[in-house]
N, C-alpha and C positions, 0 to 999 in steps of 0.2 A: 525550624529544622535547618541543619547546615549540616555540610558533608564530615563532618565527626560523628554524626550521630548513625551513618552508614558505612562509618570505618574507612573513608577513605582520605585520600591522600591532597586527592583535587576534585573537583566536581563540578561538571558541564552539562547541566542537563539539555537537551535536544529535544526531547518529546513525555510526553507524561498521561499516562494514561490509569482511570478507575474501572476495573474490571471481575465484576465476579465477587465485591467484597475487599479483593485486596488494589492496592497500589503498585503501580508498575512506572520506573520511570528507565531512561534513556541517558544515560551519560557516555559521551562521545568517546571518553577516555579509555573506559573499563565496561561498557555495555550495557545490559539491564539487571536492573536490582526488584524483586519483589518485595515487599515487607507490607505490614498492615500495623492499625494504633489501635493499643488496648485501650478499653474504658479509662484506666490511669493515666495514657498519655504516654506509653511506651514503645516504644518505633521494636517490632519482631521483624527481622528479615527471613525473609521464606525462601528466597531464592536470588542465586546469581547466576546470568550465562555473561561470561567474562570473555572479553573481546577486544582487542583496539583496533577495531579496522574503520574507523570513525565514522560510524552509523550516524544518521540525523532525523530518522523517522520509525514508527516503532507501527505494528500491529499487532496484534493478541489474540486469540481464539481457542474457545476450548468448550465440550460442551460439561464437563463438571468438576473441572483441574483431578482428574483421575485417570483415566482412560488416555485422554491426549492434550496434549498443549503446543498449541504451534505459534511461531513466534513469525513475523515476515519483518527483515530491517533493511532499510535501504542507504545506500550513500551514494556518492558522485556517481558512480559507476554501473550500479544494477541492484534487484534487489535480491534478495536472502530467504529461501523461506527454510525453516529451521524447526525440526522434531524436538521437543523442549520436554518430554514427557518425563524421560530420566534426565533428571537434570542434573548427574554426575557423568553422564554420556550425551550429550546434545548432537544430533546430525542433522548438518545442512543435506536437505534434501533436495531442491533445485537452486539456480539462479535463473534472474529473469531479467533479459539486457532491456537499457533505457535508450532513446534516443541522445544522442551525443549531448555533453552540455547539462543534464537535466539536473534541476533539482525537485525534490520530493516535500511537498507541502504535508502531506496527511494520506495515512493508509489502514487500511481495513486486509482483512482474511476471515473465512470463515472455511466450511470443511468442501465447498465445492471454486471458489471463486479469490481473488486477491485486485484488491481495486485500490487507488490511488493517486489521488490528484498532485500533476505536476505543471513544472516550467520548464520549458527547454528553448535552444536556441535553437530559430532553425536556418534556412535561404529561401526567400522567396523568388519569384518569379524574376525579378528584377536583379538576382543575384548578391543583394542585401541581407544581413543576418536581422530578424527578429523576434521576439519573444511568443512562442506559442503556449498557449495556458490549454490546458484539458485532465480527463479524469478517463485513464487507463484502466481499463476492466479485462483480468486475466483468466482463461480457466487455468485454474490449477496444474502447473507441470509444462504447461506452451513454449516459458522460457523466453520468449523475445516478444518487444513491442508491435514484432511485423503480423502476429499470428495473434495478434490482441482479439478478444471476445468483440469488445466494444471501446471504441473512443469516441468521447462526449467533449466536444469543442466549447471552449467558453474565452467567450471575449478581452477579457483582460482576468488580471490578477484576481479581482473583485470578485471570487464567487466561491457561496457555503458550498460545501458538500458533506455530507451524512449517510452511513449507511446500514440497515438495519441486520444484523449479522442471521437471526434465526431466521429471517425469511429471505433474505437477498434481496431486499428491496433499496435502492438508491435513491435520495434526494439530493438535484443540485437547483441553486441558487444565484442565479447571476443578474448580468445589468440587461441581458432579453427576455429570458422568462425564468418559470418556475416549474421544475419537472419532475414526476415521479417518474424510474425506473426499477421493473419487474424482471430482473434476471431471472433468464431460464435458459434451458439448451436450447442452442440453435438448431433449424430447420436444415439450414445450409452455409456455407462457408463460403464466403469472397474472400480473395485477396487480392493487393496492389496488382497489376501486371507489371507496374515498374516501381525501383524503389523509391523515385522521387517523388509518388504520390503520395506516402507516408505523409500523416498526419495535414494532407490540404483534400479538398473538397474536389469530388468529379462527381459526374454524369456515370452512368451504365445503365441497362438496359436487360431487364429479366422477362423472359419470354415463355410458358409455359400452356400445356395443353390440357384441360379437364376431361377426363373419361367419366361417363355414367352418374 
Protein backbone atom coordinates (compact mmCIF):
# COMPACT_ATOMS: atom_id res chain seq x y z
CA UNK A 1 0.00 0.00 0.00
CA UNK A 2 1.25 3.45 -0.83
CA UNK A 3 -0.34 6.84 -0.44
CA UNK A 4 -2.40 6.49 -3.88
CA UNK A 5 -4.31 4.06 -2.47
CA UNK A 6 -5.55 6.69 0.29
CA UNK A 7 -5.91 9.48 -2.25
CA UNK A 8 -3.30 11.26 -1.25
CA UNK A 9 -0.88 13.51 -2.38
CA UNK A 10 2.18 12.82 0.01
CA UNK A 11 2.25 10.56 3.01
CA UNK A 12 4.22 10.66 6.32
CA UNK A 13 2.98 8.41 8.46
CA UNK A 14 3.91 9.19 12.29
CA UNK A 15 1.95 6.56 14.26
CA UNK A 16 -0.28 3.59 13.21
CA UNK A 17 -2.45 1.97 15.08
CA UNK A 18 -5.06 -1.40 14.91
CA UNK A 19 -8.16 -0.76 16.63
CA UNK A 20 -11.60 -2.24 17.01
CA UNK A 21 -11.27 -4.02 13.53
CA UNK A 22 -10.27 -1.08 11.58
CA UNK A 23 -6.93 0.65 10.84
CA UNK A 24 -5.93 3.95 11.84
CA UNK A 25 -2.83 5.60 10.86
CA UNK A 26 -1.24 9.21 11.43
CA UNK A 27 0.02 11.21 8.63
CA UNK A 28 1.78 14.37 9.80
CA UNK A 29 0.74 16.14 6.72
CA UNK A 30 -3.29 15.67 6.58
CA UNK A 31 -3.90 13.83 9.98
CA UNK A 32 -5.75 10.60 10.54
CA UNK A 33 -7.20 8.35 8.04
CA UNK A 34 -9.43 5.30 8.94
CA UNK A 35 -9.97 2.69 6.42
CA UNK A 36 -10.18 -1.20 6.80
CA UNK A 37 -9.17 -4.37 3.95
CA UNK A 38 -11.91 -6.31 2.44
CA UNK A 39 -11.44 -10.15 2.06
CA UNK A 40 -10.50 -8.96 -1.73
CA UNK A 41 -7.81 -6.86 -0.75
CA UNK A 42 -9.52 -3.48 -1.03
CA UNK A 43 -8.38 -0.59 1.21
CA UNK A 44 -12.49 1.25 2.26
CA UNK A 45 -11.68 4.50 4.03
CA UNK A 46 -14.15 5.14 6.91
CA UNK A 47 -12.90 8.04 8.04
CA UNK A 48 -10.82 11.36 8.00
CA UNK A 49 -10.15 13.97 10.71
CA UNK A 50 -8.03 16.22 8.42
CA UNK A 51 -5.35 18.44 10.13
CA UNK A 52 -1.95 19.92 9.40
CA UNK A 53 -0.78 20.94 12.57
CA UNK A 54 1.87 18.18 12.47
CA UNK A 55 0.88 15.53 15.02
CA UNK A 56 3.46 12.58 15.60
CA UNK A 57 1.52 10.40 18.00
CA UNK A 58 -2.07 9.09 17.75
CA UNK A 59 -4.36 7.59 20.50
CA UNK A 60 -7.79 6.01 19.87
CA UNK A 61 -10.64 5.18 22.13
CA UNK A 62 -13.96 4.28 21.75
CA UNK A 63 -16.20 1.70 23.45
CA UNK A 64 -18.15 0.62 20.08
CA UNK A 65 -17.31 3.30 17.24
CA UNK A 66 -20.98 4.51 17.93
CA UNK A 67 -21.66 6.33 20.84
CA UNK A 68 -18.25 7.95 20.99
CA UNK A 69 -14.79 8.18 19.52
CA UNK A 70 -12.08 10.17 20.89
CA UNK A 71 -9.00 10.71 19.39
CA UNK A 72 -5.86 12.23 21.63
CA UNK A 73 -2.89 13.57 19.08
CA UNK A 74 0.15 15.06 20.19
CA UNK A 75 3.02 17.35 18.64
CA UNK A 76 5.97 19.42 19.78
CA UNK A 77 3.75 21.53 21.74
CA UNK A 78 0.86 19.57 23.79
CA UNK A 79 -1.54 17.24 23.35
CA UNK A 80 -5.24 17.27 21.53
CA UNK A 81 -7.76 15.46 22.87
CA UNK A 82 -10.58 15.57 20.25
CA UNK A 83 -14.52 14.42 20.15
CA UNK A 84 -14.27 12.27 16.76
CA UNK A 85 -17.87 11.01 17.18
CA UNK A 86 -19.31 13.19 14.14
CA UNK A 87 -16.73 13.03 12.09
CA UNK A 88 -18.10 15.84 9.74
CA UNK A 89 -17.97 18.06 13.19
CA UNK A 90 -14.83 16.86 15.20
CA UNK A 91 -14.22 19.14 18.47
CA UNK A 92 -11.14 19.41 20.24
CA UNK A 93 -12.18 19.29 23.61
CA UNK A 94 -9.14 20.11 25.74
CA UNK A 95 -5.29 20.61 25.45
CA UNK A 96 -2.98 19.37 27.67
CA UNK A 97 0.64 21.30 27.89
CA UNK A 98 3.94 19.29 27.86
CA UNK A 99 7.10 20.11 29.51
CA UNK A 100 9.18 22.21 27.24
CA UNK A 101 11.08 20.36 24.50
CA UNK A 102 9.00 17.08 24.64
CA UNK A 103 8.56 14.58 22.36
CA UNK A 104 5.75 11.99 22.46
CA UNK A 105 6.89 8.37 21.97
CA UNK A 106 3.41 6.41 22.32
CA UNK A 107 -0.13 7.46 23.85
CA UNK A 108 -3.16 5.87 25.07
CA UNK A 109 -6.83 7.41 26.07
CA UNK A 110 -9.49 5.67 27.33
CA UNK A 111 -12.94 7.35 28.80
CA UNK A 112 -11.44 8.18 32.34
CA UNK A 113 -7.46 8.79 31.85
CA UNK A 114 -4.81 9.91 28.71
CA UNK A 115 -1.23 8.45 29.32
CA UNK A 116 1.81 8.85 27.38
CA UNK A 117 5.24 8.08 27.36
CA UNK A 118 7.69 10.95 26.56
CA UNK A 119 11.16 12.65 26.27
CA UNK A 120 11.73 15.91 27.23
CA UNK A 121 14.68 18.23 27.83
CA UNK A 122 14.95 19.22 31.04
CA UNK A 123 17.96 21.42 33.76
CA UNK A 124 19.31 19.67 36.15
CA UNK A 125 20.81 20.56 39.41
CA UNK A 126 23.93 21.53 37.92
CA UNK A 127 22.25 23.78 35.41
CA UNK A 128 23.02 21.36 32.52
CA UNK A 129 20.17 20.41 30.07
CA UNK A 130 19.32 16.51 29.92
CA UNK A 131 17.07 14.16 28.70
CA UNK A 132 14.29 13.00 31.07
CA UNK A 133 12.32 9.83 29.85
CA UNK A 134 8.76 9.06 31.68
CA UNK A 135 5.27 8.09 31.07
CA UNK A 136 2.69 10.95 31.89
CA UNK A 137 -0.73 9.85 33.21
CA UNK A 138 -3.49 12.34 32.88
CA UNK A 139 -7.05 12.56 34.28
CA UNK A 140 -9.05 13.50 31.78
CA UNK A 141 -9.51 17.55 31.26
CA UNK A 142 -6.23 18.46 33.93
CA UNK A 143 -4.72 20.18 30.87
CA UNK A 144 -1.04 20.54 32.03
CA UNK A 145 1.77 18.24 32.92
CA UNK A 146 1.83 20.07 36.56
CA UNK A 147 -1.62 18.64 37.64
CA UNK A 148 -0.47 15.20 36.15
CA UNK A 149 -2.29 11.94 37.74
CA UNK A 150 0.99 10.21 37.74
CA UNK A 151 4.50 10.27 36.42
CA UNK A 152 6.46 7.16 36.11
CA UNK A 153 10.22 7.98 35.71
CA UNK A 154 12.24 5.57 33.61
CA UNK A 155 15.84 5.57 33.19
CA UNK A 156 16.69 6.14 29.69
CA UNK A 157 15.04 5.81 26.24
CA UNK A 158 14.92 1.94 26.75
CA UNK A 159 11.57 1.27 28.14
CA UNK A 160 8.08 -0.71 26.83
CA UNK A 161 5.12 0.59 27.85
CA UNK A 162 1.49 -0.70 27.35
CA UNK A 163 -1.67 0.11 28.49
CA UNK A 164 -4.76 -1.87 28.78
CA UNK A 165 -7.72 0.63 27.81
CA UNK A 166 -10.84 -1.32 29.48
CA UNK A 167 -9.38 -1.55 32.65
CA UNK A 168 -6.72 1.12 33.08
CA UNK A 169 -4.15 -0.90 33.81
CA UNK A 170 -0.32 0.18 32.76
CA UNK A 171 2.51 -1.88 31.99
CA UNK A 172 6.09 -0.40 31.97
CA UNK A 173 9.31 -2.09 31.09
CA UNK A 174 12.62 -0.68 31.61
CA UNK A 175 16.35 -1.21 32.38
CA UNK A 176 15.14 -1.46 36.66
CA UNK A 177 12.23 -3.25 36.74
CA UNK A 178 8.97 -4.49 35.64
CA UNK A 179 5.72 -2.81 36.80
CA UNK A 180 2.09 -3.22 36.76
CA UNK A 181 0.05 -0.13 37.31
CA UNK A 182 -3.64 -0.07 38.45
CA UNK A 183 -5.14 3.39 37.83
CA UNK A 184 -7.76 4.52 39.87
CA UNK A 185 -8.79 7.91 41.63
CA UNK A 186 -6.94 9.21 43.85
CA UNK A 187 -7.20 9.37 47.60
CA UNK A 188 -5.44 12.76 47.63
CA UNK A 189 -3.59 15.21 45.58
CA UNK A 190 0.11 16.46 45.91
CA UNK A 191 1.54 18.94 44.15
CA UNK A 192 5.07 20.58 43.35
CA UNK A 193 5.39 23.46 46.06
CA UNK A 194 7.87 24.84 43.40
CA UNK A 195 7.92 24.60 39.89
CA UNK A 196 11.32 23.29 39.63
CA UNK A 197 10.59 20.17 41.13
CA UNK A 198 8.65 19.01 38.21
CA UNK A 199 9.49 15.93 36.84
CA UNK A 200 12.84 15.24 39.62
CA UNK A 201 12.49 13.31 42.82
CA UNK A 202 11.91 14.79 46.58
CA UNK A 203 11.14 13.79 49.89
CA UNK A 204 7.69 14.94 51.82
CA UNK A 205 6.28 13.81 54.50
CA UNK A 206 2.45 12.64 55.13
CA UNK A 207 1.23 12.73 58.53
CA UNK A 208 -2.26 11.52 59.39
CA UNK A 209 -4.31 10.50 62.57
CA UNK A 210 -6.73 7.22 62.78
CA UNK A 211 -9.93 7.52 64.68
CA UNK A 212 -11.79 4.39 65.87
Amino acid sequence: MDRSFLNQDMLSITDFKVYLGDIYILDYHKGVISFDITPSQNIVIKGRYRTDSGYISMGIYSNNLDNEVLLALANEHGIYEIDWTNQLRPTIIAKYSLMEGSRVWSMWVNEEYIACQVRANVTNSTGQIEEYHSTLIFDRGTRTYTNAYAVIHHPSYRAGVDMNLQHSVLLSIDEDSIDTYFIDEPLMFLSPSNLNLVGKEYNFTVRATSVN
